[in-house]
N, C-alpha and C positions, 0 to 999 in steps of 0.2 A: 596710255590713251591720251593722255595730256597736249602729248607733241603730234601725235596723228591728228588732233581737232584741231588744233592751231595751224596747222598748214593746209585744212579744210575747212578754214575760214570763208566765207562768202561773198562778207564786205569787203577783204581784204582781195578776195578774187574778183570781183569789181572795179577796184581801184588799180587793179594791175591789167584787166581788158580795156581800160576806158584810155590808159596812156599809153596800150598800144594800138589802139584805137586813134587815138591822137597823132600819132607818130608814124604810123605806115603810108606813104603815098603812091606805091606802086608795087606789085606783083612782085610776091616773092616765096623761093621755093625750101623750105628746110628740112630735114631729115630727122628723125630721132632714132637713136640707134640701137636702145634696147627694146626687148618685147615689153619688159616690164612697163615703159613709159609709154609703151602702143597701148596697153590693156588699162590704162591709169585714164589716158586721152580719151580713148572711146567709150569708159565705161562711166567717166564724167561730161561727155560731149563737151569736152574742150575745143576740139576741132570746129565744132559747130557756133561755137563760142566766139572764135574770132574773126577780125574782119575778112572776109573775100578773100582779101590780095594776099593774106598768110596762108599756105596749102602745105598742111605738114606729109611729109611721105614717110610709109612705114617701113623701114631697113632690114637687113637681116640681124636684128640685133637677139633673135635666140637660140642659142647655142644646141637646144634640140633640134631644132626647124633644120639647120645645116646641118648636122651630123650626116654624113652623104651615106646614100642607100646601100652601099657597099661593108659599109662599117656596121651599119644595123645588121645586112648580113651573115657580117664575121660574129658578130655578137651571137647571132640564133646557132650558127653554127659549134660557136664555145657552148654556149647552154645546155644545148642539146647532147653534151658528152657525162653517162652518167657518173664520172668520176667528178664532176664538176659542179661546183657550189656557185650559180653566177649571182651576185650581188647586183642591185641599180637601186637610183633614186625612181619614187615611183612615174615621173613623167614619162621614162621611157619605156615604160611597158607597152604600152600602146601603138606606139612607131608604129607605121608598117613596114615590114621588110618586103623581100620579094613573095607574095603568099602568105605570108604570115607576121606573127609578132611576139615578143616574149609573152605577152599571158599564154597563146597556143601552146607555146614550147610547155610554160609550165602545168596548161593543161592535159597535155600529151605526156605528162611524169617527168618533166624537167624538173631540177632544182631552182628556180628564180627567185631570191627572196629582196625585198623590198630593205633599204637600209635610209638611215640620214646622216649618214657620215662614213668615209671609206675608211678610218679607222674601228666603224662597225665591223666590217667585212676585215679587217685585218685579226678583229675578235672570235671572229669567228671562224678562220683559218687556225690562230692557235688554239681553235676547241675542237679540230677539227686537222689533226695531223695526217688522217687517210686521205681527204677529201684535197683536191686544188680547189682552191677559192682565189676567182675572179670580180674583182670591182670596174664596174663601166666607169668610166675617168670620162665623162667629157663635159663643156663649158668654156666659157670664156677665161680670160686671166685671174678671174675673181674665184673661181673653187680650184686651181693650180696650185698655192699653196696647201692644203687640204692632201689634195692627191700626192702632191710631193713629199709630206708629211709622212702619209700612210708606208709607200715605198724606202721611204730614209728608214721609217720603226722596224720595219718589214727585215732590213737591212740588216742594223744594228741588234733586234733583237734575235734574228738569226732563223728567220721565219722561210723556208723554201717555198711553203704551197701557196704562198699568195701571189696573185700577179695582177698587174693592171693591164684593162683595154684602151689605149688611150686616142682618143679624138679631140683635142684640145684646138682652139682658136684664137686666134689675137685681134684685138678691134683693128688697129692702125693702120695694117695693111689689105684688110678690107675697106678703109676708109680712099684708101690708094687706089685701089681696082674699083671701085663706083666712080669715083674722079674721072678715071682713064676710060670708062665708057663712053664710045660712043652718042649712048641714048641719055646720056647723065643729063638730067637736070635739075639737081642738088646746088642749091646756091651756098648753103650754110650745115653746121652737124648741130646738134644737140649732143653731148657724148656721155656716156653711162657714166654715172655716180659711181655704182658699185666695182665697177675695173679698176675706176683712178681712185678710188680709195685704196687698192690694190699698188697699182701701176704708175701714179704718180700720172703728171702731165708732161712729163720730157719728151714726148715724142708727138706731142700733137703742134709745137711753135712752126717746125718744117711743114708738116703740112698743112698747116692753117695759108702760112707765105708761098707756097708754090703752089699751092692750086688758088689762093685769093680766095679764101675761105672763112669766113666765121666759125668756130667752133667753141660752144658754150659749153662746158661741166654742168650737168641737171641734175635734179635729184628724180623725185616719183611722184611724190604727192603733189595734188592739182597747183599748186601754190606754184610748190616748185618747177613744174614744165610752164607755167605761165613767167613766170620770173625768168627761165631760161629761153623761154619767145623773147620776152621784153628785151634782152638783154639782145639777143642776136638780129632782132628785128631796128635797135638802134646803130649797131655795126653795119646793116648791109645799110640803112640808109645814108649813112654818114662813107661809106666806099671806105670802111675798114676792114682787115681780117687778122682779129687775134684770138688768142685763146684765154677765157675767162672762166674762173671759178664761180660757180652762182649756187656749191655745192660745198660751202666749205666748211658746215657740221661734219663732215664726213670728208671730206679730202683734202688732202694735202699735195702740195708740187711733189715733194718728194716722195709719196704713195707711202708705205708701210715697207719699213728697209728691211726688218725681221722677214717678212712674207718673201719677198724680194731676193731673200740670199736663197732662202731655201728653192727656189724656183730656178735659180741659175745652177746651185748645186744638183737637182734630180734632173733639170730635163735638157734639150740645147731647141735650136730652133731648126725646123722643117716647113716643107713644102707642105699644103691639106686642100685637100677638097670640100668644098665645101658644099652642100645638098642644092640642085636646081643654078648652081653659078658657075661650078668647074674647081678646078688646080689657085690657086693663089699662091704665087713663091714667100715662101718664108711668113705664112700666116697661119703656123701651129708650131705647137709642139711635140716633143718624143721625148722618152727616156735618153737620157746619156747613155756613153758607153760605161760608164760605172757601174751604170742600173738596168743595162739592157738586159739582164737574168732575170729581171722583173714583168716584158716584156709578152703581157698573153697574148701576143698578133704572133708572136716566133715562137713562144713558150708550142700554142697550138697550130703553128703553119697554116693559119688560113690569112700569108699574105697576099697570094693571088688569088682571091674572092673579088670577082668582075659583076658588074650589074650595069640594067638600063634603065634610065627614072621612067614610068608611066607616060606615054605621050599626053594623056590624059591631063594631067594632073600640073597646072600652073602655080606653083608655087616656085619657082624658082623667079618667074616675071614679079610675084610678090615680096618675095624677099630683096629682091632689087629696085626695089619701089618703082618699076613700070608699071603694076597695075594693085589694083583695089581690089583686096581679097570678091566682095560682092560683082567685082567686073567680070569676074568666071564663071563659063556657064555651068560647071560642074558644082557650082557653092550654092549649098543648102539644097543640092537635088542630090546628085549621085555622094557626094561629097558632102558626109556629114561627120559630128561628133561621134557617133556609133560607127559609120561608114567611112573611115577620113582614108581619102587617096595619098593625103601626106602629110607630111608632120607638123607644119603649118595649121590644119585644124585638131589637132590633137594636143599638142602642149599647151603649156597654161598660160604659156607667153607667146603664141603665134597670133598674129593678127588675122589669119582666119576666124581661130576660134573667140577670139575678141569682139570678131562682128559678127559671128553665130550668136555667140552669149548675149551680146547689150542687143540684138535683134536690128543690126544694122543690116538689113536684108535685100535692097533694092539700091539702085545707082539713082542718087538726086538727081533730081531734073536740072538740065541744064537753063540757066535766067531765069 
């Protein structure tokens, strides 16, 4: 608790609004790109916190929220086969698919069982040599190693019935296709602590320099997203763009090289879709061909599972930071935490449900 109140210091939150307070003289627009730092900002009214002319916008930075409707799909579909033991962390139960969601499946006598670790579900395939056991693999670069873990043990100890569903993501080149938007107007990133504690910063200097971008490492706590404003709030006015650590309890340039190999070794990189944005080339992951035995999308042939997201249902304008979860008119009527049209109010990191929970419920007046 020690280090959680220290970086929820107040005075020390003061002394970091007041200098960028001091410091900003005109209109500028930044991105944060995890959910976790969305649900940190709104549920401390950081945003409200600072001057005007800083308008932070909330990114797709959660790895449920994108999981694209096809792959929940595939998922219900594995579930729902009674030979099948389907493993997930609990945020994805809720998803909706097309009609449904893993609690249905496992109301309707699916096996779903809730794990915190894909080496759970590895445990429980070798207690369980009639059964196939599937672990839902998705996330950013930060639970990658993990996953990659499971399928190496999987490997090595000679484990057949387990297999991974995998929907994996990469920040960097979603950081690329928001850039190349048309509608972008992203001046600066804020970039997740917990990747590049992972991933290292080798891949953000390129595009810091070719889009003319600031891009800060943040961590979560209010200290820290105000410290990582400060910091990017002094690059755009100064007409810099680099990449700066303001995370460096926790990261390093070179990320974690152990994490690192093992990720090169299980997976290669792929094209993914990602929920309400489309295809992004080369912005996931897949098993290798080493490990493609591991593979439950082929393991259970539900490759060609097709789907169409809800007209209804704007989260994909949200997850691109075009609009404010509260800008929709389906937010908090049709579209709620018991009722969620998409996964955006349903995980614990989507900025719907971030301005559900802190009752950020109306669009401020404008002046």
């Amino acid at each position: 608790m020690k280090f959680i109140e220290e970086f929820n210091d107040p005075e020390l939150a003061h002394r970091l609004l007041d200098d960028i307070h001091a410091t900003v003289t005109r209109p500028w627009a930044m991105m944060e790109v995890c959910g976790g730092q969305t649900h940190s900002i709104i549920r401390h009214g950081l945003d409200q916190l600072l001057p005007k002319e800083v308008e932070l916008i909330h990114g797709p930075g959660c790895p449920v929220c994108v999981t694209p409707l096809e792959m929940i799909d595939k998922a219900l579909a594995i579930a729902s086969r009674p030979e099948v033991i389907f493993c997930s962390f609990g945020d994805m139960l809720r998803v909706p698919g097309t009609g449904r969601d893993l609690f249905r499946v496992r109301g309707e006598g699916g096996d779903v069982r809730v794990v915190y670790s894909p080496l759970d579900a590895l445990a429980i395939a070798r207690r369980h040599p009639d059964r196939q056991v599937v672990f839902f693999g998705i996330g950013f670069e930060t639970t990658a190693p993990a996953n990659a873990m499971a399928v190496y043990e999987a490997r090595r100890q000679g484990i057949t019935n387990f297999s991974l569903l995998v929907s994996h993501v990469c920040v960097p080149p979603a950081i690329e296709a928001i850039m190349q938007s048309p509608d972008c107007r992203v001046q600066a990133f804020l970039a997740a602590g917990h990747v590049c504690s992972v991933m290292g910063t080798a891949q953000y200097p390129e595009l810091a320099e070719r889009h003319r971008v600031p891009i800060v490492v943040t961590g979560f706590e209010p200290l820290d997203i105000l410290e990582g404003v400060r910091r990017t709030v002094r690059q755009l006015e100064r007409g810099e763009h680099r990449v700066e650590n303001a995370y460096p309890r926790a990261v390093r340039a070179e990320g974690n090289p152990a994490a690192l190999r093992m990720i090169e070794e299980v997976f290669e990189s792929a094209d993914r879709a990602w929920r309400g944005i489309g295809t992004i080339p080369a912005s996931g992951l897949r098993l290798s061909a080493a490990f493609r035995a591991y593979d439950a999308e082929e393991r259970f042939d539900v490759g060609e599972v097709r789907t169409a997201e809800p007209a209804e249902c704007r989260s994909g304008e949200v997850l691109q930071g075009l609009l404010k979860p509260h800008e929709c008119a389906a937010f908090g009527t049709t579209c709620t935490p018991r009722t969620p049209l998409g996964a955006t109010m349903v995980s614990n990191e989507g900025a719907c449900a971030a301005y559900y929970l802190y009752r950020r419920l109306e669009v401020a007046p404008v002046g």
